[in-house]
N, C-alpha and C positions, 0 to 999 in steps of 0.2 A: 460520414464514414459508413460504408454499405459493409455488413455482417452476412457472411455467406451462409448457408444452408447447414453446412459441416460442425460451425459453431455453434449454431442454434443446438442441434439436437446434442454438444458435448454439455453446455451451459445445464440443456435439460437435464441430462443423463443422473440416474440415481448415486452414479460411480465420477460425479466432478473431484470431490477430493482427493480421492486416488487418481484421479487424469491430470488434476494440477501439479501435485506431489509428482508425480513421474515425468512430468514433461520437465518441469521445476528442477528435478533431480537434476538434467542432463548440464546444468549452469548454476548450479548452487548443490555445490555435495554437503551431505549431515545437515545440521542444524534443523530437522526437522519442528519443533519446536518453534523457532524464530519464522520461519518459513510459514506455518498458519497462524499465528501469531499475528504476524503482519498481513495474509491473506485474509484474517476475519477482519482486522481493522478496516481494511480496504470494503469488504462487505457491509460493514457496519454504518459506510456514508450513505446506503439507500435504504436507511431506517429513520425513525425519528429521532433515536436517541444516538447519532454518531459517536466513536469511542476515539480517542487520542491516542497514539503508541511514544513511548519514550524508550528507545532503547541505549542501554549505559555497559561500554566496554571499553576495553584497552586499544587505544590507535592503534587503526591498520589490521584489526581482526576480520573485515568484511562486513560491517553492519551495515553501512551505505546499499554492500553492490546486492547483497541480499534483499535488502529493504526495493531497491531499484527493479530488482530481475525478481521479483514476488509481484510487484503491482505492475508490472508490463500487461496483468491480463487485464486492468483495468482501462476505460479513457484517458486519456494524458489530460484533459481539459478537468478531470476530477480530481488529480494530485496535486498537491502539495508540498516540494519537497524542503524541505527544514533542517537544513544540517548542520553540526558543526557553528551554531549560534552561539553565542554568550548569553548569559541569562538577562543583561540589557536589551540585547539585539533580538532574543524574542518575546521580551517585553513590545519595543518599539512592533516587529511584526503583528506579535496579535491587536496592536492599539490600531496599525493600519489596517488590519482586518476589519474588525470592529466599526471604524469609522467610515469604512468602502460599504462596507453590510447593509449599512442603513438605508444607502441609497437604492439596494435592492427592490 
């Protein structure tokens, strides 16, 4: 995926989280809060110590499309998306994480 010029110098810019937040604004109104929340998590996977988000609400609030339309500015090849699991079913997932890992 080729990154144009434009991006580079927003990426740069001293004013990204105001350029995230307002672009972000025009597809997710309020929640600011959840909106870097989930944008730091997202930064947090090109660290060493990546962090996990769990976010817990009442069906149908928009936690998905928020979470979804927050990491758009990320690679898609770096997401993860986990929703809506049972606590089995993300058991079994991290066990097949875990065991894909290895072969890393």
């Amino acid at each position: 995926m080729a990154i144009n010029k434009e991006a580079i110098e927003v990426w740069r810019s001293q004013n990204l989280i105001d350029y995230v937040l307002s672009d972000l604004e025009k597809r997710v109104k309020r929640d600011k809060p959840t909106k870097l929340s989930v944008f730091f998590a997202g930064l947090s996977a090109y660290t060493r110590e990546p962090i996990n988000l769990f976010l817990k609400g009442e069906s149908g609030v928009g936690k998905s499309y928020n979470v979804v339309e927050t990491l758009r500015y990320f690679p898609r090849e770096d997401i993860w998306f986990l929703g809506g699991l049972s606590p089995k079913a993300l058991f079994m997932s991290m066990e097949f994480c875990l065991t894909n890992m290895e072969s890393l």
